[in-house]
C-alpha positions in Angstrom: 0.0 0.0 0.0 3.0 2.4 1.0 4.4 1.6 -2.3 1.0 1.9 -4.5 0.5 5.6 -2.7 4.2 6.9 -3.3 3.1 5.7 -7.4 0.2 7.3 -7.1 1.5 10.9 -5.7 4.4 10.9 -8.5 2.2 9.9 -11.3 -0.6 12.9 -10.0 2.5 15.1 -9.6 3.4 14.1 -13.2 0.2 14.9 -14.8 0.3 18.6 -13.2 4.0 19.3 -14.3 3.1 18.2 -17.9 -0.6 20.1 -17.8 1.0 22.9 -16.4 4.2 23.1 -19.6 1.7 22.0 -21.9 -1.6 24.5 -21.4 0.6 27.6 -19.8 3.4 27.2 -22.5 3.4 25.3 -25.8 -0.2 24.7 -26.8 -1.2 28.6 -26.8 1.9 29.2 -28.6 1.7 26.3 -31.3 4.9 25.0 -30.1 5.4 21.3 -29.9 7.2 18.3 -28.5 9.0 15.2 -29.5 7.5 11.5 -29.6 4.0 10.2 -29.0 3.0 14.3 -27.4 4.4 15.9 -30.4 2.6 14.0 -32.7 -0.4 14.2 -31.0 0.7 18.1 -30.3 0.7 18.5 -33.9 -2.2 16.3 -35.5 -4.4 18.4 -32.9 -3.1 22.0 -34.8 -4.4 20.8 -37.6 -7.7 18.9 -36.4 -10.9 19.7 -34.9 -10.5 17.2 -32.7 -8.4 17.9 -29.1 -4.9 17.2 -28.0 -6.7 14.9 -25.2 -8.2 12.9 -27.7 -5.0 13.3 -29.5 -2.9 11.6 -26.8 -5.4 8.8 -26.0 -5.2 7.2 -29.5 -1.4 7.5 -30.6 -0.1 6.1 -27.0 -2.8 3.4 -27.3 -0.7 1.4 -29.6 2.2 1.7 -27.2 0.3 0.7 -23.8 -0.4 -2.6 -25.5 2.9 -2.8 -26.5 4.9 -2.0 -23.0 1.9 -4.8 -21.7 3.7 -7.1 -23.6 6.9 -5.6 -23.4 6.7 -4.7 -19.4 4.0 -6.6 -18.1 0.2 -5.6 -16.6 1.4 -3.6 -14.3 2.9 -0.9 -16.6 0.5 -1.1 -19.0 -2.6 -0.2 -15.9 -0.2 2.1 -14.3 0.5 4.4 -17.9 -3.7 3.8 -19.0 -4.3 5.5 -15.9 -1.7 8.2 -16.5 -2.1 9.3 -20.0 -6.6 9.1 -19.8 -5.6 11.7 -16.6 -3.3 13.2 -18.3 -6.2 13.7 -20.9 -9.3 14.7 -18.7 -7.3 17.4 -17.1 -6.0 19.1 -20.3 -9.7 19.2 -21.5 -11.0 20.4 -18.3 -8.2 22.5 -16.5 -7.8 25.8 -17.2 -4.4 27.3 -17.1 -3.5 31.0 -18.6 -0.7 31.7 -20.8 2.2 32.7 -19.1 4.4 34.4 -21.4 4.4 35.1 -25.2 8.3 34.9 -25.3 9.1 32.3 -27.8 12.9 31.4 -25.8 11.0 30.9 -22.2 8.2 29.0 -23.7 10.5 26.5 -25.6 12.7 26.6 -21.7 9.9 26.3 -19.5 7.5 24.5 -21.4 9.4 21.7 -22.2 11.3 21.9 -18.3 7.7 21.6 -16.6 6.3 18.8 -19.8 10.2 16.7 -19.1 9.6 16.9 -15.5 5.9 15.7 -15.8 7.3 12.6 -18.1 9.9 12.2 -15.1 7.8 12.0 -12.5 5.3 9.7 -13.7 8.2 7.5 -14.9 9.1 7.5 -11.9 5.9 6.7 -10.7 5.9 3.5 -13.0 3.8 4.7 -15.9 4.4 6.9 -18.6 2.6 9.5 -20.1 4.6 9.3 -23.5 4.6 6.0 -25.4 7.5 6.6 -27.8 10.1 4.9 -25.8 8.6 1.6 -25.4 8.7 1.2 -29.2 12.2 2.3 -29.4 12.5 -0.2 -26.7 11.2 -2.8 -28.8 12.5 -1.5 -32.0 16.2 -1.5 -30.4 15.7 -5.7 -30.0 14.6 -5.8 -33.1 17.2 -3.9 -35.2 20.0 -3.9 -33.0 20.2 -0.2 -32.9 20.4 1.5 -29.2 17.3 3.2 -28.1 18.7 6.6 -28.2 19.0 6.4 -31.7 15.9 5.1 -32.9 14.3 8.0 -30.5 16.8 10.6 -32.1 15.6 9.3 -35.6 11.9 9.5 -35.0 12.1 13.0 -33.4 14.3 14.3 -36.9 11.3 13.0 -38.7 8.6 14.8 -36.3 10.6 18.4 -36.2 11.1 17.5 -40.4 7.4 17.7 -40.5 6.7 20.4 -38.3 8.9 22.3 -40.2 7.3 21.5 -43.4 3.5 21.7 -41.9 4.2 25.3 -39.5 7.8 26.5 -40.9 11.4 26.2 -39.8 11.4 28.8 -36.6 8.4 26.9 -35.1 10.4 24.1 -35.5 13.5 25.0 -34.4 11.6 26.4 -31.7 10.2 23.1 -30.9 13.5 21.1 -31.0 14.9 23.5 -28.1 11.5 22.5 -26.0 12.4 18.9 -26.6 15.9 19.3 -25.6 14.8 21.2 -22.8 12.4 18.5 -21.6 15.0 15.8 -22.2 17.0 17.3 -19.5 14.6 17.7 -17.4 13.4 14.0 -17.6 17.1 13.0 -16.9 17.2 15.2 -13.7 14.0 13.4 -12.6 14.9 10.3 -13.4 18.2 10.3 -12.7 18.3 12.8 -9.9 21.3 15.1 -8.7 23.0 12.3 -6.8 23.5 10.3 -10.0 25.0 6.5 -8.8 28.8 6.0 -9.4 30.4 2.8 -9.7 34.3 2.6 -8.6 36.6 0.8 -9.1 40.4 0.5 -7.0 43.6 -0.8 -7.4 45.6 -0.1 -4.3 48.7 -1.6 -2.3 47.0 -0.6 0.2 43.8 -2.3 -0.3 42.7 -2.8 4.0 43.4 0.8 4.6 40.9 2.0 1.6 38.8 -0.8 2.2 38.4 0.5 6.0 38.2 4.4 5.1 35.3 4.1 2.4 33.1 1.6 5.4 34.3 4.2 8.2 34.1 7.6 6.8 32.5 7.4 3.8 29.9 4.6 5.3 29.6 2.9 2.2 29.6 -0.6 1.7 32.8 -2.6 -0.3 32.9 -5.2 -2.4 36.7 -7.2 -2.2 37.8 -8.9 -5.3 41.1 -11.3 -6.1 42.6 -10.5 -9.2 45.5 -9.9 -10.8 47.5 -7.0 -11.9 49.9 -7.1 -15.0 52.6 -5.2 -15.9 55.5 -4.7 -17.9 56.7 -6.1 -21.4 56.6 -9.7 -20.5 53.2 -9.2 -19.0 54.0 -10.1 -15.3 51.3 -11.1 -13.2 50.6 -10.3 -9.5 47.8 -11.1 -7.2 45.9 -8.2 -5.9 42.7 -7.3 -3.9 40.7 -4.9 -6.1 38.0 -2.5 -4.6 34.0 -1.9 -6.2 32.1 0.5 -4.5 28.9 2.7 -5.4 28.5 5.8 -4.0 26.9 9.5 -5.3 28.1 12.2 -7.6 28.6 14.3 -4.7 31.0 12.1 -3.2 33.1 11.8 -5.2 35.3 14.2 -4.4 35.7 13.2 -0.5 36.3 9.8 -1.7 39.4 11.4 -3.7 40.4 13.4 -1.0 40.3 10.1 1.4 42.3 8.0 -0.9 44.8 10.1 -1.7 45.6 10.2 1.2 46.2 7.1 2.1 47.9 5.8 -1.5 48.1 8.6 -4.1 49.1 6.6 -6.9 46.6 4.0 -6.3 44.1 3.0 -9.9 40.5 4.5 -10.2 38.3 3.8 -12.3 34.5 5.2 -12.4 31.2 4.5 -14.9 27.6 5.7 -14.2 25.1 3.4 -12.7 21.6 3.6 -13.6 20.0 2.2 -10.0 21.0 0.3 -7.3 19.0 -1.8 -4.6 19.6 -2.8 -0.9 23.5 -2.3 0.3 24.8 0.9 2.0 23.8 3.0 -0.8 22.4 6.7 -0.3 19.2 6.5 -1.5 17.4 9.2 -3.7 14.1 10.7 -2.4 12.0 9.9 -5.2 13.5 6.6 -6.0 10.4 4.6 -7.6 
């Protein structure tokens, strides 16, 4: 039940970001978004029929998609979403903030990305496009940042043609606005880093990172080679996970302890259980 209301609260707060960008920004303006909204954005410019109705259709294809894709959950959690998402932009009225075209590409697509965000968070989503670059990426072996980056050049190619090239460009900046701010969301300020260490003095940085840093270590036996012969030598190598933000104190610990000791870092996209930091709004 805890978990259901937490959904539940992100998903709402989702829906009001994205009404708010949407009805206070980008559709008084005619500007427009990428994927399943700007589609629907821009079949509803030139249509009697409403954006509402608009989204409802071209994400239908997709919930039945991430059902098979993602399961029943996703596909009940992202119905519910996107027919809210629907009733409150044909029902809620919201004036137009500003006629500057810059802050309504910014702002709209900030509030619209950090609508997406926190519904994605929430488990659903209120734009469909990613599940079939999801699926498309398995079936074409092409990563799902391209297949998204192709189908949004061939949305602002025919906004361009359909409401002309500033609108456009316009447009793109909202999408790259709200692409960032669906990364913040999802990914949060404290973005998870892994590291790995190579140290000759494994114990002590072993014992500094569970001490100080109270972060949990995971000990590895490996080897380390070196020179031309490729010479071997057994050594304990460190993995930890910690936050963005701490990076720098880890740095600071280690170096001083064994500066010439081997770091490596890469993101990491979640983590569960272990002494990890957790993020407030982790779904």
């Amino acid at each position: 039940m805890k978990r259901v209301i937490k959904d539940t609260v992100l998903i709402l707060l989702g829906i009001a970001s994205a009404t708010f960008g949407l009805k206070g920004f980008l559709i008084p303006n005619h500007f427009i978004d990428g994927g399943a909204m700007g589609i629907s954005m821009l079949a509803s410019q030139f249509s009697s029929i409403s954006l509402g109705i608009f989204i409802i259709l071209i994400n239908t294809p997709f919930i039945l998609l991430g059902k098979r894709l993602l399961g029943n959950a996703f596909a009940l959690k992202t119905s519910l979403a996107i027919v809210g998402l629907s009733t409150s932009l044909s029902f809620i009225s919201i004036p137009l903030v500003t006629t500057d075209p810059i802050l309504i590409a910014v702002f709209g697509g900030v509030f619209l990305g950090a609508g997406i965000g926190f519904a994605m968070r929430g488990g659903a989503v209120i734009d469909g496009t990613e599940v079939l670059a999801i699926y498309l990426s398995k079936k074409l072996g092409a990563t799902v940042g391209d297949i998204m980056l192709g189908i949004n050049a061939l949305i602002f190619s025919i906004a361009a043609y359909l409401m002309g090239v500033e609108i456009a460009l316009y447009s793109l900046l909202t999408y790259l606005a709200a692409s960032k701010a669906l990364d913040f969301i999802v990914e949060g300020i404290e973005e998870y880093v892994g590291v790995t260490i190579v140290s000759d003095y494994c114990e002590e940085v072993r014992l500094v990172i569970i001490e100080k840093l109270n972060r949990g270590v995971t000990v590895y036996s490996g080897k380390k080679g070196y020179g031309k012969r490729g010479d071997t030598e057994n050594v304990d190598v460190l993995y930890s996970v910690i936050t963005r933000l701490e990076i720098n104190r880890m740095y600071t610990e280690i170096e001083k302890i064994d500066p010439n000791a081997f770091i490596v870092m890469h993101s990491v996209k979640d983590t569960k259980g272990g002494m990890i930091k957790q993020r407030s709004l982790k779904a």
